[in-house]
C-alpha positions as CSV (number, residue, x, y, z in Angstrom):
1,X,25.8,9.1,8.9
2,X,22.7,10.9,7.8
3,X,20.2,8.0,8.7
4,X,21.8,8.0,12.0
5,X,21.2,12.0,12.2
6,X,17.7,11.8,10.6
7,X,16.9,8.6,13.6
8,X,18.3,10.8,16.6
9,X,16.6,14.0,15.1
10,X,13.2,11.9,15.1
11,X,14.1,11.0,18.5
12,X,15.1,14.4,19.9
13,X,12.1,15.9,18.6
14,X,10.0,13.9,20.6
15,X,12.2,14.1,23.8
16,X,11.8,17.8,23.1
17,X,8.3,17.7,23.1
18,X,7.9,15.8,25.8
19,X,10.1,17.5,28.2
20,X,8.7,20.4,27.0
21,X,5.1,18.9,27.8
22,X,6.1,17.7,31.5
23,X,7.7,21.0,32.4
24,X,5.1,23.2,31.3
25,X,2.1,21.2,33.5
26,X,3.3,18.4,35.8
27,X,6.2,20.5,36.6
28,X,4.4,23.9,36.4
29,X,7.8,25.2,35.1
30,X,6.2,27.3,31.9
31,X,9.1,29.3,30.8
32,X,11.0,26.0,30.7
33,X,8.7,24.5,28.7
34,X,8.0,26.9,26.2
35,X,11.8,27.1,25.4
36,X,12.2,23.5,25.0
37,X,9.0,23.3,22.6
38,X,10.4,26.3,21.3
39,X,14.0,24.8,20.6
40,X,11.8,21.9,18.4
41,X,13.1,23.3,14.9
42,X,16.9,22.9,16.2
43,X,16.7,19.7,15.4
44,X,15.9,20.2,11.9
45,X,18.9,22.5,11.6
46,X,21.2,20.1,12.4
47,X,19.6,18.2,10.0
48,X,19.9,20.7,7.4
49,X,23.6,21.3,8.2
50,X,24.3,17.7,8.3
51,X,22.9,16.5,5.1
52,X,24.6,19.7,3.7
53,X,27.9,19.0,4.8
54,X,27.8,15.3,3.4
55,X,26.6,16.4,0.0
56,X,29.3,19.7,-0.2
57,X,31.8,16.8,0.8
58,X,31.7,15.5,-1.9
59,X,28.9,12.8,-0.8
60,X,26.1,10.9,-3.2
61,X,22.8,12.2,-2.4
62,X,21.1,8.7,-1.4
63,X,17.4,8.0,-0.1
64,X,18.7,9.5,3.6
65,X,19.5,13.0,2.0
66,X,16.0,12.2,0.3
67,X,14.5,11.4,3.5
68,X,15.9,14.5,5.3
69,X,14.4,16.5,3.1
70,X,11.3,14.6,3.2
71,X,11.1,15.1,7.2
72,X,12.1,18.9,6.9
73,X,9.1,19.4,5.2
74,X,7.3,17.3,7.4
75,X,8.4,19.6,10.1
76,X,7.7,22.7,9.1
77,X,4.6,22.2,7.9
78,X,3.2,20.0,10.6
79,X,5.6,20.4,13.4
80,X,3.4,23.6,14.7
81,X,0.3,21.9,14.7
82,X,1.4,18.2,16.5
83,X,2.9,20.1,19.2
84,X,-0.5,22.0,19.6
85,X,-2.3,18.8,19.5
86,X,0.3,16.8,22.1
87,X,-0.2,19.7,24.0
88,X,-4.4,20.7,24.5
89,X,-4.0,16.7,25.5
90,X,-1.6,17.2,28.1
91,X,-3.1,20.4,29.5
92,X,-6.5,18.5,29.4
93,X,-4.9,15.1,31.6
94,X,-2.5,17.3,33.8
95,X,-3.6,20.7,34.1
96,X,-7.7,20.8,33.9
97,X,-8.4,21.9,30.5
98,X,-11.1,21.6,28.5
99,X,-11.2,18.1,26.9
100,X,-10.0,18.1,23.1
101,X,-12.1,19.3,20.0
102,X,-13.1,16.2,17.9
103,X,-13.3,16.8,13.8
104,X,-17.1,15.5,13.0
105,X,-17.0,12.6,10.7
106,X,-19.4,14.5,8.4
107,X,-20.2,17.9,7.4
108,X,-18.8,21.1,6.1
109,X,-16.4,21.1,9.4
110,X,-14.9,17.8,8.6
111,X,-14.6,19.6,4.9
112,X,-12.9,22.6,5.9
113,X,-10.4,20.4,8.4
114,X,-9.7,17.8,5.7
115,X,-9.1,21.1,3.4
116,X,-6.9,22.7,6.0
117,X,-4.6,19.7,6.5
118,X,-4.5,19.0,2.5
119,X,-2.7,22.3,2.9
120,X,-0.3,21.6,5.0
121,X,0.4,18.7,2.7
122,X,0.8,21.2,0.3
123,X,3.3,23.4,2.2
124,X,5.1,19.8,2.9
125,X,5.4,19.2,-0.6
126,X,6.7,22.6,-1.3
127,X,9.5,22.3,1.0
128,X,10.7,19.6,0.2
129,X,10.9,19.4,-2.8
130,X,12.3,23.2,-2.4
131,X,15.1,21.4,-0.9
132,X,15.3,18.6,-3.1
133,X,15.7,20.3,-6.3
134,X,17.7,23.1,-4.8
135,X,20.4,20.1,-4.0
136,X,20.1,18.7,-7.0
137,X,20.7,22.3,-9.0
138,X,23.8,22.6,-6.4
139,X,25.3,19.1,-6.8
140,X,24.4,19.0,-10.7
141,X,25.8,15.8,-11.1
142,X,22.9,13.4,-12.1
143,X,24.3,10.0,-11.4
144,X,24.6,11.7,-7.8
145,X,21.3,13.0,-7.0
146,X,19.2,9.7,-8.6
147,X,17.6,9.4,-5.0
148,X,16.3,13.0,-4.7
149,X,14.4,13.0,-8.3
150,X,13.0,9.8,-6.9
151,X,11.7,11.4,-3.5
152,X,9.9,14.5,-6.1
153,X,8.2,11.7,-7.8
154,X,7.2,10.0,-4.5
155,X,6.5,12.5,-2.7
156,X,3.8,14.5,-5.6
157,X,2.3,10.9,-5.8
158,X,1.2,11.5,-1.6
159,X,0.2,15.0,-3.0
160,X,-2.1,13.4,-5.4
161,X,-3.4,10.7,-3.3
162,X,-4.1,12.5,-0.1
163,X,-5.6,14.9,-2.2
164,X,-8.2,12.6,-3.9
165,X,-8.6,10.3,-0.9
166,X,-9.3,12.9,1.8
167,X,-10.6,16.5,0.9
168,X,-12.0,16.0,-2.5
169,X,-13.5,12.6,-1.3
170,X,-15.4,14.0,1.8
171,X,-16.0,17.5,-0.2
172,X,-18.0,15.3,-3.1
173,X,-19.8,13.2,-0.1
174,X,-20.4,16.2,1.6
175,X,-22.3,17.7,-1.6
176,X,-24.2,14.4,-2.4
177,X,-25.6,14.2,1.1
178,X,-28.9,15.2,1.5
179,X,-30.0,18.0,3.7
180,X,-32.3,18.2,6.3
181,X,-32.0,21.5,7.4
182,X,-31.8,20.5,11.0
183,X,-35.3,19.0,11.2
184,X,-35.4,15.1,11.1
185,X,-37.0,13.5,7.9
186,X,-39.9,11.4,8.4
187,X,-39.5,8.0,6.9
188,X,-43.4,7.8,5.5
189,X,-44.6,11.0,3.5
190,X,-47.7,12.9,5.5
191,X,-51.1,14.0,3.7
């Protein structure tokens, strides 16, 4: 029952955000919108409530409670920031805004963005694995929350990785990139 409720959550979340999307520009009904982008973090609610129910039932926590918690996190930390990003692309194609920012591929921007999302990684992380452990402490049966200890240990692992593959790698190629202090540097050395 959970995987169902963690596929249709998935699914209403970007129903949501779409609806929300169309009524805001094509439609031009703004109020509208804003409450259905605004009603985005029911559908972690009724995730919450579900998973909770199943595990106070009497349920063994398996790699959908896991997974629940996994997206929760997701959610809050990100949730925010893709609907800002579906929507400057929307308001861009249907309404006449200004086109996008794009990240540069190299400099200190691209260093504080990579920085900034590691964060929200971070936050991720923290809620989930919040929620994990808190289930676990509230089941405390071992043999039934197997699947959540696993999701801590997968889930630090992404910490780790995204961490080393994405802000410290373009902080240290950021540092060991020469400077050129906006001038252009000649190729052959002048006398």
């Amino acid at each position: 029952m959970v995987v169902g409720v963690i596929v249709a959550g998935e699914i209403a979340f970007w129903v949501l955000l779409a609806a929300g999307l169309v009524a805001r520009y094509p439609l031009k009904l703004r109020r509208t919108g804003a409450v259905l982008l605004a009603s985005t973090p029911l559908v972690d609610v009724v995730l919450l409530a579900v998973g909770t129910a199943d595990l106070r039932a009497g349920g063994t926590a398996g790699q959908a409670h896991a997974l629940a918690a996994a997206y929760l996190g997701f959610s809050v930390a990100f949730g925010h920031s893709v609907i800002r990003w579906a929507d400057v692309r929307f308001a861009h194609r249907f309404a006449g805004g200004p086109p996008p920012h794009k990240v540069p591929k190299k400099g200190p921007e691209r260093v504080r963005h990579e920085w900034r999302e590691w964060f929200k990684v971070l936050l991720a992380w923290a809620v989930a694995c919040g929620l994990l452990q808190t289930a676990i402490w509230w089941v405390d049966d071992p043999a039934r929350t197997a699947a959540l200890r696993g999701m801590e240990g997968f889930l630090s692992l992404v910490l780790v990785v995204w961490l080393v593959g994405w802000p410290v790698w373009v902080s240290v190629e950021h540092l060991l990139t020469p400077r050129t202090n906006g001038r252009k540097q000649s190729k052959t050395k002048q006398r």
